[in-house]
C-alpha positions in Angstrom: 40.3 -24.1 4.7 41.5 -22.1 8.2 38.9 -19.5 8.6 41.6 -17.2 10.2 42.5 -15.3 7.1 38.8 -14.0 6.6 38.4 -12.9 10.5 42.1 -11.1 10.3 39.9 -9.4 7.1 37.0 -8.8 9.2 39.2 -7.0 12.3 41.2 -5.0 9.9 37.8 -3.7 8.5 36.4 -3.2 11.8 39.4 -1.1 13.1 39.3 1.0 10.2 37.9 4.7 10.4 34.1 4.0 9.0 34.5 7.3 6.6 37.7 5.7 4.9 34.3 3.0 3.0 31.6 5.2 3.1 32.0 6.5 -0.6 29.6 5.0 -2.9 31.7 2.3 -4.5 33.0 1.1 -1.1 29.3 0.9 0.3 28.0 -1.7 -3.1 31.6 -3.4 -2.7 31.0 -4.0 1.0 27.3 -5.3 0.0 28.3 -7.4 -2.5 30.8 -9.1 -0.2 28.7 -9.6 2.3 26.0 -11.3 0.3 28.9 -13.6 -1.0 29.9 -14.7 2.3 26.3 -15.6 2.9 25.9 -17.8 0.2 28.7 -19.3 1.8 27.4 -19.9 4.8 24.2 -21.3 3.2 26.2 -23.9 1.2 28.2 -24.7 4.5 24.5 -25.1 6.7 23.7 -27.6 4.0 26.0 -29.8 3.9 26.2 -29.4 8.2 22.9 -30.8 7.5 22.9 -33.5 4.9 26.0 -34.8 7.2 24.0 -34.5 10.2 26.8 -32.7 12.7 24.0 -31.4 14.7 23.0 -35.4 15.9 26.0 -36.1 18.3 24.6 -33.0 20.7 20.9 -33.7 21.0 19.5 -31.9 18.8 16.0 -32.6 17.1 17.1 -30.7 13.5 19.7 -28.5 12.5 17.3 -25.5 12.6 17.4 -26.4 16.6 21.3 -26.7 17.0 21.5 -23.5 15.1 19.4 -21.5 16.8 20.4 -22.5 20.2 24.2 -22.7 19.3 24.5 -19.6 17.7 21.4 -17.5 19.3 19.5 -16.5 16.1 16.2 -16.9 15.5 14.6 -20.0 14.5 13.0 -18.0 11.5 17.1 -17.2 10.3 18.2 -20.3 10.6 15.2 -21.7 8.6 16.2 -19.8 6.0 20.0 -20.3 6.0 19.3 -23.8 5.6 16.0 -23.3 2.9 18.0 -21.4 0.9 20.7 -24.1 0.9 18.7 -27.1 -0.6 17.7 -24.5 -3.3 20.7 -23.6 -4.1 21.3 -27.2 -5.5 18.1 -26.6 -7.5 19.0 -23.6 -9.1 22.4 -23.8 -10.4 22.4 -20.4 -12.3 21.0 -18.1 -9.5 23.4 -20.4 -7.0 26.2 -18.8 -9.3 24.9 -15.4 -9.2 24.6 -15.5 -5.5 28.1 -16.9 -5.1 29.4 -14.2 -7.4 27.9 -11.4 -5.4 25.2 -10.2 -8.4 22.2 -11.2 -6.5 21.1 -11.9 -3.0 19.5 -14.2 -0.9 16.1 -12.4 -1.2 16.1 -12.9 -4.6 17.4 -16.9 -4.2 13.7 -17.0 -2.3 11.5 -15.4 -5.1 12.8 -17.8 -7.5 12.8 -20.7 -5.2 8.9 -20.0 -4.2 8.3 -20.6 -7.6 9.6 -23.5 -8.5 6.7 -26.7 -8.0 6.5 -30.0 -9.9 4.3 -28.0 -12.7 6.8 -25.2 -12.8 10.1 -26.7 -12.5 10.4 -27.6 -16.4 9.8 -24.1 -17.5 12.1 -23.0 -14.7 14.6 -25.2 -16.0 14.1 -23.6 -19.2 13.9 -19.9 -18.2 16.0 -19.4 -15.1 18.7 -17.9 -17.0 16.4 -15.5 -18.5 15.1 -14.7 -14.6 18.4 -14.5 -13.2 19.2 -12.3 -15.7 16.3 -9.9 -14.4 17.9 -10.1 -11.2 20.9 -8.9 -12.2 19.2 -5.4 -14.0 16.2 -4.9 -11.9 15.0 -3.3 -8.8 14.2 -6.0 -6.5 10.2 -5.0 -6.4 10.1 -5.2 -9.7 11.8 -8.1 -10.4 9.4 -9.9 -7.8 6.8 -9.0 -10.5 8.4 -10.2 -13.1 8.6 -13.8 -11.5 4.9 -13.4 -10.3 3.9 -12.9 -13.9 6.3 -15.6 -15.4 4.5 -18.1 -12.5 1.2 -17.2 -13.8 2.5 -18.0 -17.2 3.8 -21.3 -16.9 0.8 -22.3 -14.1 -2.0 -20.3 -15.0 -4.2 -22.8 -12.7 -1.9 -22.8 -9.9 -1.8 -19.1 -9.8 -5.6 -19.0 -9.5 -5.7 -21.3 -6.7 -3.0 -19.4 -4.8 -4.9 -16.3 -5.2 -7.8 -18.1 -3.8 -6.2 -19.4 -1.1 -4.8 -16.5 0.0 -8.3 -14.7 0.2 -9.3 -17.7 2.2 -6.7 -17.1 4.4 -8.3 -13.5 5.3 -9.0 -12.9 8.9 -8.7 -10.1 11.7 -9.8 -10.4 15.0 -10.0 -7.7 17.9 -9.9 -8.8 21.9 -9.8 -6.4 25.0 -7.1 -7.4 27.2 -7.2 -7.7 31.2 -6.4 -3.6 31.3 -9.2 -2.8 29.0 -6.3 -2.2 25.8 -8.1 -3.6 22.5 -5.5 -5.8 21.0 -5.5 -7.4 17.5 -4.6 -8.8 14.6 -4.9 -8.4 10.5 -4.3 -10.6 7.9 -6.4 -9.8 4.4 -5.5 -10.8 1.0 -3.8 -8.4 -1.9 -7.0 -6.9 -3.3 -9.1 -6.5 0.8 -5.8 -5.1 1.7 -5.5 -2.5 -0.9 -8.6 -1.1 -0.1 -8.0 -1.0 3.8 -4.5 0.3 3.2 -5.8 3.0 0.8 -8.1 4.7 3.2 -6.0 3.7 6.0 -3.1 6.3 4.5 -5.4 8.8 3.2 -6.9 9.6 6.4 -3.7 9.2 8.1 -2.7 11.6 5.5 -5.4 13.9 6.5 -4.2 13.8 10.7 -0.5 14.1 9.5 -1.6 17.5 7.8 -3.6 18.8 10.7 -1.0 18.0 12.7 1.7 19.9 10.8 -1.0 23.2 10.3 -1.6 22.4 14.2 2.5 22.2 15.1 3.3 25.6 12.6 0.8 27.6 14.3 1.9 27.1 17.8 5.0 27.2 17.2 5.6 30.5 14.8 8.2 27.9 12.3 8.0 25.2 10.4 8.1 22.3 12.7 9.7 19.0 12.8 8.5 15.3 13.4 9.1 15.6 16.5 7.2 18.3 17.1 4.1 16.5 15.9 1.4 16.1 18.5 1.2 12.2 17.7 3.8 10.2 16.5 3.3 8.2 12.9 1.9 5.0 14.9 -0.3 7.3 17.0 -2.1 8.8 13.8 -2.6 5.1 11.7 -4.3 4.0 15.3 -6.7 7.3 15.2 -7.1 7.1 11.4 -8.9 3.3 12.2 -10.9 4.6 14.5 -11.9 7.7 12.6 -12.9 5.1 9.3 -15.2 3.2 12.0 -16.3 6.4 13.0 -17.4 7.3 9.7 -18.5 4.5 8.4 -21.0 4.6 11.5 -22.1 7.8 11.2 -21.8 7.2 6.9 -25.3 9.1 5.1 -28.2 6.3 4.3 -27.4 7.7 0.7 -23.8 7.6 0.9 -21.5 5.0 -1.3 -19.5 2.3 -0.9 -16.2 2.8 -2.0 -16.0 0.5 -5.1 -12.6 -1.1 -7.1 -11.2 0.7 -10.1 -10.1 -2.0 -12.4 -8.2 -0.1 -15.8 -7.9 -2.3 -18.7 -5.0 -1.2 -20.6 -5.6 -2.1 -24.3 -3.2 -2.6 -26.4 -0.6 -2.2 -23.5 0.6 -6.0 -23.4 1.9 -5.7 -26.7 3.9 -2.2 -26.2 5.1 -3.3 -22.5 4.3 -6.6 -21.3 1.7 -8.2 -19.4 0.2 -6.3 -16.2 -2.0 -7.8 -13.9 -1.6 -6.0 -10.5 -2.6 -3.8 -7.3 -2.3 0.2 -7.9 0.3 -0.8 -5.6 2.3 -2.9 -8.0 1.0 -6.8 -5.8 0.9 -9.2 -8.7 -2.4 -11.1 -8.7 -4.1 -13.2 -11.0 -7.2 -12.1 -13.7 -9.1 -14.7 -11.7 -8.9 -13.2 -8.3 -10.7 -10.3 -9.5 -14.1 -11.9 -10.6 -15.2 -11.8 -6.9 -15.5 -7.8 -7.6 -17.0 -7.1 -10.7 -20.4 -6.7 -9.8 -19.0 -3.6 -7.1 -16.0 -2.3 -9.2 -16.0 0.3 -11.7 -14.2 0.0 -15.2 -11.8 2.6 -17.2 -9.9 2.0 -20.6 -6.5 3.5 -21.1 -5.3 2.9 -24.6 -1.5 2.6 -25.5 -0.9 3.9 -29.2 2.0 5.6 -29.4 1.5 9.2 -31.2 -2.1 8.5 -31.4 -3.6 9.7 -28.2 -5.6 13.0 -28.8 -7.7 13.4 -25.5 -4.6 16.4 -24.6 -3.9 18.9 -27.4 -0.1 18.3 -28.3 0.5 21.6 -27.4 -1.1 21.9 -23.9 1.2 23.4 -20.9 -0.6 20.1 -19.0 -0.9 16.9 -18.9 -4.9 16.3 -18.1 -7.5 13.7 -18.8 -7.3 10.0 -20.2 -3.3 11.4 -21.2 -2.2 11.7 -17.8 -3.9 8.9 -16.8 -2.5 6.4 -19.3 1.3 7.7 -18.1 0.3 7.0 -14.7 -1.0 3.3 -15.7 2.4 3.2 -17.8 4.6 4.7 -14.9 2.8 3.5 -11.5 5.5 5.0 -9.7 8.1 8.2 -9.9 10.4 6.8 -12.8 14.0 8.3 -11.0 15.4 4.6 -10.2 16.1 5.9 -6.5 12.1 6.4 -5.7 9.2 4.3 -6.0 6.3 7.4 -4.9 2.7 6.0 -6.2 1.9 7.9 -9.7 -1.2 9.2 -7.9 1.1 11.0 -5.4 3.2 12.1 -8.2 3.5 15.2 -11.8 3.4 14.0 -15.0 6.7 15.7 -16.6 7.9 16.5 -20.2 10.8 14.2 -21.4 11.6 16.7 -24.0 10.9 20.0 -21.9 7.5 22.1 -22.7 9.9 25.1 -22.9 12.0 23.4 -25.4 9.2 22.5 -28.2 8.7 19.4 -26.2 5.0 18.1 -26.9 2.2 16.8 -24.0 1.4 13.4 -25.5 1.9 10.2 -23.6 5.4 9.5 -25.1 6.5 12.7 -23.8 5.8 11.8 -20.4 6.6 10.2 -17.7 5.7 10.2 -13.8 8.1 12.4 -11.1 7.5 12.7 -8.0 7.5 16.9 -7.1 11.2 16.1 -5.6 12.8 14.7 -8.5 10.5 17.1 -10.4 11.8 20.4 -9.0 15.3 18.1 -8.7 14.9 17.8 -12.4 14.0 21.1 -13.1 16.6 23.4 -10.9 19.0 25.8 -12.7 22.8 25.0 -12.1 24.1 27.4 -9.9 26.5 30.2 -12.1 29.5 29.3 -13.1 28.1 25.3 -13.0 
């Protein structure tokens, strides 16, 4: 097959005016083409490959002719050709792929999954899987697969947990001008607690910033106007947890793990074992931390819950934080906000007879809240 007819495509695209494609449909049709065309040119990288077309020039591998042929980065062509052999392995999500309904992200998940314990079950199930591609958000699809792993390898997701702990390490050098350069690599559960207090004191500068920046300048300000820039303020926000942790009370605490055991929530949603921010780890990983951590219950019973009067303006107390377990994260499908960031809003509006009980709510974030909320304008 010439491959004229798809570059006379490509130019006629390309000397088109940009605002002729930007709608919506033209933007996912473009997307969905272009993911196409690279599962093409994974199939074609394999068999290049398998038929060895790279030997004649000198080349150690394919990866090396690639990379040096067509100046991308070993990493990419890695890839190109990784996701190649798997394609042969997994005939459904190979079709999907082809077909434009996943991508080559999601070819990877599924692939990363697949070992000699799992392959059966994946066999079995990766209709199922490539079905969740197909409706989910790719975050949450990751989970999915994480949890189905730990299902059909319970052991092996124990030991991968464990290895990636193992794998935890940071280090900290001055360089010949004196600049302290580093490194940080920490496992799901050591990460979420640096990350945590990483943002929430970078939170903190970010708002003295903005108080600093209105005041001088008499209007609300912009980024730009920021006395530090975004990079600027998680630098200072390391140094200022050093700085208090140094200068920490002898009777101060030790920030310590929240683990929430949502009972009866398996059986109403589905298994959860996870990071507040939605990294799928195993129960095991967390026995490390239960001498430290503190424990909450959250129980799911639909039309049960009485910790809220039905009839409170609010959502308070053990009701708003079971929707936030439920939730995790602003439920409009364009945002993914942290619960904790976010309002707990009435399905049914509180204006409208709508009750506060955990089935009438659900997590926004205070954009898609006030979005929600807003009047249409007269006449609308």
């Amino acid at each position: 097959m010439e491959l004229s007819a798809l570059r006379e495509a490509i130019d006629e695209l390309a000397g088109c005016d940009p605002a002729m494609i930007s709608d919506p449909a033209s933007i996912v049709d473009l997307e969905r083409q272009l993911t196409r065309l690279e599962c093409v040119l994974s199939q074609a990288v394999r068999a290049f490959d398998v038929a060895g077309e790279w030997a004649p020039a000198g080349a150690k591998n394919a990866t090396a002719w690639l990379s040096s042929t067509c100046r991308m980065p070993k990493s990419v062509a890695r890839a190109q050709l990784r996701r190649g052999r798997a394609l042969g392995e997994l005939p459904l999500a190979a079709s999907a792929w082809a077909e434009g309904e996943i991508t080559g992200a999601h070819l990877d998940v599924l692939a990363k999954v697949r070992t000699e314990v799992t392959q059966e079950a994946l066999w079995r199930d990766e209709a199922l899987l490539v079905h969740q591609a197909r409706e989910l958000r790719f975050e949450p699809f990751v989970g999915v697969v994480a949890y189905w792993a730990q299902l059909a390898d319970p052991d092996g997701a124990d030991e991968a947990d464990m290895a990636r702990r193992a794998r935890r390490d940071v280090y900290l050098t001055p360089s010949i001008s004196g600049m302290y350069l580093g490194q940080m690599t920490l496992d799901p559960i050591s990460g979420e607690i640096v990350a945590t207090e990483l943002e929430r004191i970078g939170t903190e500068l970010f708002e003295a910033d903005w108080a600093r920046a209105q005041v001088e300048l008499g209007r609300e300000p912009r980024l730009e106007d920021l006395a530090r820039t975004s990079a600027q303020r998680r630098a200072d926000a390391l140094v200022e947890m050093a700085t208090r942790s140094r200068s920490a009370p002898a009777e101060g605490r030790r920030p310590q793990p929240l683990f929430s055991v949502l009972v009866g929530y398996e059986s109403l949603y589905g298994r959860i074992s996870e990071l507040s921010r939605g990294t799928v780890i195993s129960p095991g990983s967390l026995l490390a931390y239960l001498e430290e951590a503190d424990f909450e219950r959250a129980v799911f019973a639909p039309g049960k819950r009485v910790e809220v009067s039905v009839t409170a303006r609010l959502f308070s107390g053990a009701t708003r934080r079971a929707i936030e377990l439920r939730d995790r994260t602003c439920t409009h499908p364009f945002c993914d906000v942290p619960a904790d960031r976010c309002e707990i809003d009435h399905i049914v509006p509180y204006a409208q007879g709508g009750l506060t009980t955990q089935d009438n709510g659900r997590v926004l974030c205070g954009f898609h809240n006030r979005l929600r909320n807003q009047r249409p304008p007269p006449g609308g």
